[in-house]
Every structure is written in C-alpha cells, then in structure tokens.
N, C-alpha and C positions, 0 to 999 in steps of 0.2 A: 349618789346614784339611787335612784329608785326602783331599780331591779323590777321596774315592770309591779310594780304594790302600788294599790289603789289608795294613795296614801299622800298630805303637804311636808310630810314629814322627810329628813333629810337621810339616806342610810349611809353605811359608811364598811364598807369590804378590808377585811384584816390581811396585807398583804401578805404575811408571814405568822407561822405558829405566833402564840402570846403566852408568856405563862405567868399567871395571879400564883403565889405561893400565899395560902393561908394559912395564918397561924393557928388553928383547930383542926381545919378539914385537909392542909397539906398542897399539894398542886391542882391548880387546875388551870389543864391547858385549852385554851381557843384556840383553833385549828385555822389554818391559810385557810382564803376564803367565805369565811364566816362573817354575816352581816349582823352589821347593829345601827341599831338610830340613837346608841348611849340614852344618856337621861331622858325618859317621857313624862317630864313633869307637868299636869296639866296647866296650860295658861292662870289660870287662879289661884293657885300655891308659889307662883313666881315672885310674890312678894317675902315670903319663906324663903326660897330656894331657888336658886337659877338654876336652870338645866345646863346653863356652857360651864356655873362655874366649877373647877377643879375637885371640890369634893364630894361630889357625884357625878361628875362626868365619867371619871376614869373609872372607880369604883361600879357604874352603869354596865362595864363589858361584860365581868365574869357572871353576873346577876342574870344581863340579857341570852349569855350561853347558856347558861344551868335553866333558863327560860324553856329554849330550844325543843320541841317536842322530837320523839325519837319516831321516824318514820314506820319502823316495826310493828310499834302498839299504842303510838300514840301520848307515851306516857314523857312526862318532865323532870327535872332535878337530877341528871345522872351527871354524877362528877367523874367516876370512871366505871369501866364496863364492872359493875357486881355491886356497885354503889351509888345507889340513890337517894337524895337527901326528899323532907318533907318542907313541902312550901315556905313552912317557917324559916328552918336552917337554911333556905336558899334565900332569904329576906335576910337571915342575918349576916349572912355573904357580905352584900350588898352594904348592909350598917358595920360590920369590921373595916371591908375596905375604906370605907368614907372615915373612920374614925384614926385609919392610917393615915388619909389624906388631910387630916387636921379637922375634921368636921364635929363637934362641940356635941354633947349627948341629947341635949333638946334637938339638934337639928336631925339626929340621928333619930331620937323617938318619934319624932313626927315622922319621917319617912317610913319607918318599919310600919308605923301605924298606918299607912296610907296606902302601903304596898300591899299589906296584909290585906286590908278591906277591900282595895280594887280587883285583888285576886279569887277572893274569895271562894266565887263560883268555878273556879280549875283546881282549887285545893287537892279533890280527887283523883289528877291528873300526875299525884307528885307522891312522893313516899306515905305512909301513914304511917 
C-alpha cells in the first residue's frame, strides 16, 4: 500500500505489535500500524545485496522504526520513551539483526557503511 507517499516503492502496514529483542539495546517494539518499505537498497548495490533477500529484509523493520521521526520535535532513534540512540547505534540495529539473520560481516560492513553515508545529513536528528 502506498499510503498515499509520493513514492514506486512498495509499503507494507505491521498488522500487529512486533518485537525485535536486541541483544545490546533489549526490546524494541513496532507498534500495529506502523509502515515500512523494509530494505531501501538502491538499484546499484543490488548486485551486493538484495533488498527481498532474508538478511535484510527482516533486520530492515526495527532499523526503519528507530528511523521514525517523533512528531513532537522532530527528533529520531527513540527505542523507548527516555532513550534515544545516535544514528550510528541505530545503523548498528540494523547490522546485529542481519548478522542474526546469517548475513556474513563484509555484507554487514558494506551496509553500515552505506547507511551511515546516506544518512548523513539527519545525523543531527538522532542522539549525539
């Protein structure tokens, strides 16, 4: 569903709570309702990395919550209300879970490196 996003991109609505349990950071839950497009790997790294397959797809939700800006102020990275991580720990969300998922450490450093750089410019948006 496209939820009305000016976007080719596919989203996908969490019918029911979801809970990622990390082994650093502890739970984090995505709430019913909450929209993701999982992996947004650009067409060009898809010879690296498939966006459908398995070890970033799934590892894609808790990444794209912790994404989530908070209506209030704007700001990103809350895992729970009093805890907000900084961009990086929310990229390395994202490289745990895939390393759960079987995903090999080169595949995992490319992505960090890649997440990191495309985020860049919202870094400020997230803990420091």
């Amino acid at each position: 569903e496209k939820n009305n996003w000016e976007t080719d991109r596919s989203y996908w609505q969490f019918l029911k709570p979801f809970k990622y349990v990390s082994p650093k950071w502890g739970p984090i839950t995505i709430p019913k309702n909450f929209y993701t497009d999982f992996a947004s790997v650009p067409p060009r790294l898809h010879s690296v990395i498939d966006d459908d397959a398995p070890i970033i797809l799934y590892p894609s939700a808790p990444h794209d919550f912790l994404f989530e800006k908070r209506k209030q102020d704007g700001t990103r990275g809350w895992l729970r209300p009093g805890k907000q991580l900084s961009l990086t720990e929310v990229n390395q969300v994202l490289t745990e879970a895939m390393s759960l998922c079987g995903a090999n450490k080169l595949t995992r450093d490319i992505v960090f490196a890649a997440v990191e750089l495309a985020n860049e410019h919202i870094r400020s948006e997230f803990a420091h």
